[in-house]
C-alpha positions, 0 to 999 in steps of 0.5 A, a space after each residue: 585104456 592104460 590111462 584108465 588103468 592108472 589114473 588117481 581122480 574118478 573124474 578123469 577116470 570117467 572121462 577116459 571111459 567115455 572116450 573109450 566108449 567112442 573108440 569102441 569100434 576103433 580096432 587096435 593095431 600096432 604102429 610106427 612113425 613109419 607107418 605115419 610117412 605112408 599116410 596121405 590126404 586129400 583136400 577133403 580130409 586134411 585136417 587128419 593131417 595134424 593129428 597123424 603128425 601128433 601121432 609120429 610125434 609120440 611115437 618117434 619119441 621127438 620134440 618140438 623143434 622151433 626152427 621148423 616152420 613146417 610142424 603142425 602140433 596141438 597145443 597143451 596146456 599142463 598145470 606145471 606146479 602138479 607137474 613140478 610137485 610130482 617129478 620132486 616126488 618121484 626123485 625124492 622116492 628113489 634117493 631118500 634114505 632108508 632112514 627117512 620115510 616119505 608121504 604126499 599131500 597130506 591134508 590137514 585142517 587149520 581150524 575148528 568152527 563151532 556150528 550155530 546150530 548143532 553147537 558141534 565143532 566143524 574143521 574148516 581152511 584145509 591145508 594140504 602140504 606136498 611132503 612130509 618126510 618122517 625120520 625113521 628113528 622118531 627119536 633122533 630127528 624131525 619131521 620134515 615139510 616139503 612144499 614145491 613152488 613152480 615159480 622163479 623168484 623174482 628178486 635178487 637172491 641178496 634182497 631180505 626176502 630173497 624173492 619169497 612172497 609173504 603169503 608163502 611164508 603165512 602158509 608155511 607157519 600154518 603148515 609148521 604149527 599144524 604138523 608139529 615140526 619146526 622145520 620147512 623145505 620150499 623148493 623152487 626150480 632153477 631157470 636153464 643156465 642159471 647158476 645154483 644159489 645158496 640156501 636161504 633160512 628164515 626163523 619164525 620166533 614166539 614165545 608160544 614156541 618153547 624157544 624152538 623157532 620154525 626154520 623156513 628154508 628157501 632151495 633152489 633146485 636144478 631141473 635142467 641139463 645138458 642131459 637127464 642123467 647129468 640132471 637127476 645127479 645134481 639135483 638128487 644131490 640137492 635132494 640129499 642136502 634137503 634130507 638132512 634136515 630131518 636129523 638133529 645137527 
């Protein structure tokens, strides 16, 4: 019901009342990891027993411990590039400027297509960029574009490419020409233990451009820690250094 209260897509939402629906008669009582352990099975109803330990899981606020051979748990599938655009996001909400202004996934289209039929013209290949941070003084600063890449690149940071694949670079270009900026963010995680890498930046020049050339700027970003606070303070450093991209040099 919580779930159902919040949710964004009206399939989930419809999912969500069909279970709700089945646990309908199901009486609602409150419960502790404590009241887990009192609980016990017989052969003919064991295979409660995995979902009673998935219950003192969430309830006790644990983790999976690998050295445990003995834990039972279900398996669960995330889409972590979702996961990774929206915890991004979420920190960049609470450590932006009041000077810049955030908006999530802003869906534009990248052409026009003339109907045969009608002769009107249609808006075909929908883009969709994760960020798009807007200076709040338009005139002294740039927009923004913000995209997440859930994946670790793969090259040595000292190769040409530094390990960004070309069709991520053909998607950003259209996301610059589309938005009418010049300035682009991919943001990749780091991997535990690694150490934080320079900045990288790539200029895409034209003469359609005005002399202005697009700027792609490739950013790893710390998503690990000893602990959270430690986390969330260097990577909303980072952040920062990301934000000042919006204002002219």
């Amino acid at each position: 019901r919580s779930l159902s209260n919040v949710c964004r897509f009206s399939e989930t939402h419809h999912l969500l009342e069909k279970l709700i629906f089945v646990l309908d008669e199901v009486d609602d009582l409150p419960a502790t990891a404590q009241d887990c352990d009192t609980l016990h099975f017989n052969r003919y109803f064991e295979q409660y027993a995995t979902c009673v330990a998935m219950c003192r899981f969430f309830l006790s606020d644990s983790y999976i411990s690998h050295p445990d051979t003995h834990q039972n748990h279900f398996c669960f599938l995330l889409p972590m590039d979702y996961v990774f655009e929206d915890f991004i996001f979420g920190v960049t909400e609470t450590c932006l400027p009041k000077s810049v202004t955030v908006s999530s996934q802003k869906t534009e289209w990248l052409a026009q297509k003339q109907n045969a039929k009608t002769g009107e013209w249609e808006n075909v290949f929908q883009i969709r960029n994760d960020m798009l941070l807007t200076p709040t003084d338009k005139s002294n600063g740039k927009r923004l574009i913000v995209d997440t890449k859930y994946k670790v690149r793969q090259e040595s940071i000292e190769e040409k490419k530094a390990g960004i694949a070309q069709s991520d670079m053909y998607q950003m270009v259209s996301y610059a020409l589309r938005q009418n900026t010049t300035e682009v963010a991919l943001i990749y995680p780091l991997c535990y233990g690694q150490a934080p890498t320079e900045q990288q930046t790539f200029r895409v020049s034209s003469p359609m451009l005005n002399d202005q050339p697009i700027r792609i700027h490739a950013v790893d970003v710390c998503v690990t820690g000893e602990s959270k606070q430690e986390m969330i303070t260097l990577l909303t450093e980072q952040l920062k250094e990301i934000f000042k991209l919006t204002t002219h040099e």
